[in-house]
DRENVEXKE-512758 format. One line per field, with one value per residue (C-alpha): chain; residue in three letters; x, y, z. Coordinates in pm, 1 decimal. Layout:
N
chain: (A:...)
resn: (ALA:...)
east: (X:...)
north: (Y:...)
up: (Z:...)
This chain:
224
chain: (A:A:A:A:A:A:A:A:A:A:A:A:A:A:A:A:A:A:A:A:A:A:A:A:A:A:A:A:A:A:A:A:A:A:A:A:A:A:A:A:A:A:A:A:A:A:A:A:A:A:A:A:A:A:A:A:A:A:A:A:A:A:A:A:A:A:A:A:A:A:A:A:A:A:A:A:A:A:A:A:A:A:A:A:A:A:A:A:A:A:A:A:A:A:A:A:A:A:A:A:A:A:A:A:A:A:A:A:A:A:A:A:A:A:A:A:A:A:A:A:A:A:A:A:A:A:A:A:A:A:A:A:A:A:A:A:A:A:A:A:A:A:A:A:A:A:A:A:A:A:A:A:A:A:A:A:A:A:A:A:A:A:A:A:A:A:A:A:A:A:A:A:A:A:A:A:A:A:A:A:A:A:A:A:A:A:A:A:A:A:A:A:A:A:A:A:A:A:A:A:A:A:A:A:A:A:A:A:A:A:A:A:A:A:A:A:A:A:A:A:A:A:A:A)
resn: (UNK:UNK:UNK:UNK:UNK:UNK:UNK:UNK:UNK:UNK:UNK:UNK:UNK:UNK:UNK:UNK:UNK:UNK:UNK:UNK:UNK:UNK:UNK:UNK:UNK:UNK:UNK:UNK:UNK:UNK:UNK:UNK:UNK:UNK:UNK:UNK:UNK:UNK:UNK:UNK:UNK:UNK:UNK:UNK:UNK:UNK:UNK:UNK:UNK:UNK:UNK:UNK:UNK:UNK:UNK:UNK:UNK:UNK:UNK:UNK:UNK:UNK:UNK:UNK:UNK:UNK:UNK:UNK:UNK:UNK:UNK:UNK:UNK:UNK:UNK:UNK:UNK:UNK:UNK:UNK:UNK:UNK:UNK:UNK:UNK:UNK:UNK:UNK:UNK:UNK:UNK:UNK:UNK:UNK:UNK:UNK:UNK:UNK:UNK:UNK:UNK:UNK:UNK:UNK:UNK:UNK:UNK:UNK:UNK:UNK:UNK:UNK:UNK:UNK:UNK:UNK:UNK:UNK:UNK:UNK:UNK:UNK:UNK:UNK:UNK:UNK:UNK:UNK:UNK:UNK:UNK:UNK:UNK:UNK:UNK:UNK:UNK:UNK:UNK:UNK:UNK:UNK:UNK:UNK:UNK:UNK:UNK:UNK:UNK:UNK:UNK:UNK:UNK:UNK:UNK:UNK:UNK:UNK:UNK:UNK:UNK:UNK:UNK:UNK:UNK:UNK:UNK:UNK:UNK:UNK:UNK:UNK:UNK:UNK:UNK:UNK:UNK:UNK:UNK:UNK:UNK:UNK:UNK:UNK:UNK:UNK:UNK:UNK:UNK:UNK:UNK:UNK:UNK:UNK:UNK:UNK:UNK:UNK:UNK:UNK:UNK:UNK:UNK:UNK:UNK:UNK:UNK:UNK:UNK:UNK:UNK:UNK:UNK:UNK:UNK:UNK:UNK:UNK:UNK:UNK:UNK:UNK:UNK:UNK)
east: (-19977.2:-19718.4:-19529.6:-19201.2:-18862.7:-18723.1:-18668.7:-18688.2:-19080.1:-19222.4:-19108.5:-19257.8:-19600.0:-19599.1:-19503.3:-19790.3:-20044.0:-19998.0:-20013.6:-20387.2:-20669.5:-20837.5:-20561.4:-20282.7:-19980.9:-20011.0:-19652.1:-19417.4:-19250.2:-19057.2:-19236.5:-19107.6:-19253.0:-19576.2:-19790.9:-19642.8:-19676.9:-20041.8:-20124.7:-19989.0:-20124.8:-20423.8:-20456.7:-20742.0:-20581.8:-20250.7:-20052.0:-19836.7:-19567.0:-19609.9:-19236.0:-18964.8:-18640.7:-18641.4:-19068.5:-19270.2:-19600.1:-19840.4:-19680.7:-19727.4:-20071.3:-20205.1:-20061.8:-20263.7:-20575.1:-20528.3:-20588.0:-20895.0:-21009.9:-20741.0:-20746.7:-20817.3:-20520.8:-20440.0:-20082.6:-19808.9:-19656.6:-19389.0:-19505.0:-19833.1:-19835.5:-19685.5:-19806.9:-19818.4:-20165.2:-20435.3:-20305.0:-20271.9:-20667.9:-20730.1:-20605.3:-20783.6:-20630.9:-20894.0:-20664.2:-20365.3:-20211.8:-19854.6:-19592.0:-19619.6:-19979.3:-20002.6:-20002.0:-20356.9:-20520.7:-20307.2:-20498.5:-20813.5:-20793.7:-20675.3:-20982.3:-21157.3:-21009.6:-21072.8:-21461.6:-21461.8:-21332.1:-21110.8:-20933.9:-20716.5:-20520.0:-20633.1:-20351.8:-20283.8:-20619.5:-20623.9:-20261.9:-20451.5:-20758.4:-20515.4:-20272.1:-20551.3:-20603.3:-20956.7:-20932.8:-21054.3:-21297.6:-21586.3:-21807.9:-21594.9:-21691.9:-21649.6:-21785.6:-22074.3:-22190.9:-22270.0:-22574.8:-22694.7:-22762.2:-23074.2:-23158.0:-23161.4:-22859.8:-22717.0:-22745.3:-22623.4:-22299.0:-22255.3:-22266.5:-22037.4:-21779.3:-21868.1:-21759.4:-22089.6:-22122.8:-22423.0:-22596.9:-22521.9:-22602.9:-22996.8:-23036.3:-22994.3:-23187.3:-23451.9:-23392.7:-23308.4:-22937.1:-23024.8:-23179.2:-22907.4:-22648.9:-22863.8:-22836.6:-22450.3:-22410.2:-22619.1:-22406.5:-22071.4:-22219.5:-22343.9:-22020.4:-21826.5:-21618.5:-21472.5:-21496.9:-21648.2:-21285.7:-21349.7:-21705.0:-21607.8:-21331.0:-21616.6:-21800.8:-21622.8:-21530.7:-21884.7:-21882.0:-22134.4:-21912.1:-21939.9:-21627.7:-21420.0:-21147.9:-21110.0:-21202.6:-21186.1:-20926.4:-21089.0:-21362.3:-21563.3:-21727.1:-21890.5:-21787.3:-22026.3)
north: (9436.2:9682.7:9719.6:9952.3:9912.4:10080.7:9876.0:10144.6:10279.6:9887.2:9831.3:10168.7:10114.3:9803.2:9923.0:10198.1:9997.8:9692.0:9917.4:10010.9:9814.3:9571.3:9591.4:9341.4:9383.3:9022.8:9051.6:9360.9:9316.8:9474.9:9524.2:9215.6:8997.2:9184.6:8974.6:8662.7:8757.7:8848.1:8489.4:8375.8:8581.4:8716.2:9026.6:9262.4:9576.8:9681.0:9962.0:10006.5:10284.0:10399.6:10481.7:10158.8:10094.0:9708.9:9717.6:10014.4:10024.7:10061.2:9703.4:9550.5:9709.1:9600.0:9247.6:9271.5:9346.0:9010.9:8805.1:8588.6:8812.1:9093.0:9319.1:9639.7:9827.4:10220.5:10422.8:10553.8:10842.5:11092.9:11396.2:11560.3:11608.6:11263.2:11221.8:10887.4:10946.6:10953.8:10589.9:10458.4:10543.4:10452.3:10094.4:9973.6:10171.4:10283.0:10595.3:10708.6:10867.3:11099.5:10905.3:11131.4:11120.5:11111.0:10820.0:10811.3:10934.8:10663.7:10380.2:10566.4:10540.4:10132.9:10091.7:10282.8:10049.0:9736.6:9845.0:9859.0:10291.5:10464.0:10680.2:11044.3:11248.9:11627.6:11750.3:11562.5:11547.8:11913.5:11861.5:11629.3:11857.3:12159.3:11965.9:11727.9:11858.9:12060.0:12094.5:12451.9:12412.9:12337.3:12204.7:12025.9:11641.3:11493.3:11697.7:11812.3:11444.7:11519.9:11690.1:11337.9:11235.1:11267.1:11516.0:11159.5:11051.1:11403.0:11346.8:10984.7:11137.8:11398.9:11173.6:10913.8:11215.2:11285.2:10946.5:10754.7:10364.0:10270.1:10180.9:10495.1:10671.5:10473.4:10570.7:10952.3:10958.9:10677.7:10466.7:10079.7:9995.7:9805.4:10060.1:10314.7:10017.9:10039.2:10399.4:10400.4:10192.1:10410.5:10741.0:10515.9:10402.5:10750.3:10933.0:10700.3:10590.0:10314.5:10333.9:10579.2:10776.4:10906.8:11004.7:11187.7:11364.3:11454.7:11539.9:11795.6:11944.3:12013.1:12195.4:11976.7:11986.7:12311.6:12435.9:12253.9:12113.5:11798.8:11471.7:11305.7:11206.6:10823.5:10918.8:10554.9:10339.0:10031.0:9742.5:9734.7)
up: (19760.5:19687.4:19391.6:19359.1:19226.4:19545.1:19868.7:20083.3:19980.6:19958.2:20321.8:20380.0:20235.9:20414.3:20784.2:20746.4:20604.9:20789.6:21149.7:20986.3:21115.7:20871.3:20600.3:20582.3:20285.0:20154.6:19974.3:19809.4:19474.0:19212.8:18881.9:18691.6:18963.2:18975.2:18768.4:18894.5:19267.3:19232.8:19090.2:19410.3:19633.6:19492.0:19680.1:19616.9:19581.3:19438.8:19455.3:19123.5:19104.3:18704.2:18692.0:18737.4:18556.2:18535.7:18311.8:18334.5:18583.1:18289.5:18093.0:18456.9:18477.6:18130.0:18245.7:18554.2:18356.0:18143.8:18463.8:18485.4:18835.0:18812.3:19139.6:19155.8:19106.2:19193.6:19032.1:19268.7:19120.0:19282.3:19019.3:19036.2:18663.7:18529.7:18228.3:18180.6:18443.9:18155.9:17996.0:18298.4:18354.3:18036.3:18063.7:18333.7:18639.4:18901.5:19005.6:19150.9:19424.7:19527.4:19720.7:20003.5:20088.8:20440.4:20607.4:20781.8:20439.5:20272.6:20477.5:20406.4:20028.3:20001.9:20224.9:19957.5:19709.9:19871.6:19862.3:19488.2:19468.4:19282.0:19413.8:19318.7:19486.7:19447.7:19399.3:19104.2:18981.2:18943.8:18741.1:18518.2:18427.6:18395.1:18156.6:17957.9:17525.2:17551.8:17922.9:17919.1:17590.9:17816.9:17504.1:17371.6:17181.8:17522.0:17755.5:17515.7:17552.1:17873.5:17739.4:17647.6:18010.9:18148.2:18436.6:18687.7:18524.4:18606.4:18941.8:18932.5:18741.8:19011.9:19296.7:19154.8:19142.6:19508.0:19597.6:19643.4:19607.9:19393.5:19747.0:19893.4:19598.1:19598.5:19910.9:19869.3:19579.9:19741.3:19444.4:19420.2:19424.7:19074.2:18933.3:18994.2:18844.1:18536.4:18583.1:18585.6:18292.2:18065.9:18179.3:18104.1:17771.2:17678.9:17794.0:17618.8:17880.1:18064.7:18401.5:18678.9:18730.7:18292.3:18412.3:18710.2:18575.3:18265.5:18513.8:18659.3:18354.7:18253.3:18557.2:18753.3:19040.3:19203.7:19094.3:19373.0:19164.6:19329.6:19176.4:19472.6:19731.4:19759.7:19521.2:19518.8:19285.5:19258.8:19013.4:18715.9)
């Protein structure tokens, strides 16, 4: 589903996606429809712009969130450096992407989505770690938490940033997708965060990343 306060980028979305194999746009709306739309419909991913005149994406998202089996739900955002990002991320959203992202990638990263990922454009995932308080304090509180994990849970953390489901994850570490769940919920608990976007973008602040900059364009995760 596709959520925008402009005509002309819901039909859009919807042409692009729809010519995609395996994805079908169940129904467009503006945001004051949203929430009633998805209880209708009940699709499994939603694209929210964060910016519309008639209620703002992050009231529809936190409405979204209230719903018995809420879907997952990524931000649409024409700046690289909006920063209403970091409470949309906060409040439940598993990530966002740029308005322009090309179409084929575009398809790419609801398919990512509709396996359980979050998802980030790099562009404005960079933007985000550039222009985020303590961003360049690399031991600060919550990055020095990082020092909590074990050496295992190190590697977990670095290949949820990389994009790996919890089954793909077991199996390059040769370890039991339930184990590497229990794995996942001790980094989240001991990070202090939410969901697996917070830990990757930790994660890549601690430096654990290689440097690369990029917290993923269709970085995945598994539900909890």
């Amino acid at each position: 589903m596709v959520v925008d306060d402009e005509a002309l980028v819901r039909s859009g979305f919807q042409l692009i996606l729809n010519a995609a194999d395996g994805i079908q746009v169940v129904a467009t709306a503006e945001g004051s429809h949203a929430a009633d739309v998805i209880r209708r419909e009940h699709p499994d991913v939603v694209l929210l712009d964060i910016r519309m005149p008639d209620v703002d994406g992050l009231t529809v998202l936190r409405e979204i969130q209230t719903l018995p089996e809420p879907p997952t739900v990524a931000m649409l955002t024409t700046f690289d450096t909006d920063e209403y990002i970091v409470t949309a991320l906060r409040s439940g959203a598993a990530g966002f992407l740029l308005k322009d992202t090309e179409p084929e990638q575009l398809a790419h990263l609801v398919r990512t989505l509709a396996a359980g990922g979050v998802v980030m454009s790099p562009k404005a995932s960079r933007a985000l770690l550039r222009g985020r308080p303590g961003a360049d304090t690399p031991q600060d509180a919550d990055v020095a938490r990082v020092n909590l994990l074990t050496d295992r849970e190190r590697d977990v953390l670095v290949l949820i940033a990389e994009g790996l489901s919890n089954a793909d994850i077991g199996t390059r570490i040769h370890l039991s997708a339930g184990t590497v769940k229990d794995h996942v919920s001790s980094i989240l608990t001991k990070l202090r965060v939410t969901g697996r976007v917070q830990a990757a973008l930790l994660a890549e602040r601690a430096g654990l990343l290689g440097g690369n900059g990029d917290v993923g364009a269709g970085t995945a995760r598994d539900n909890r």
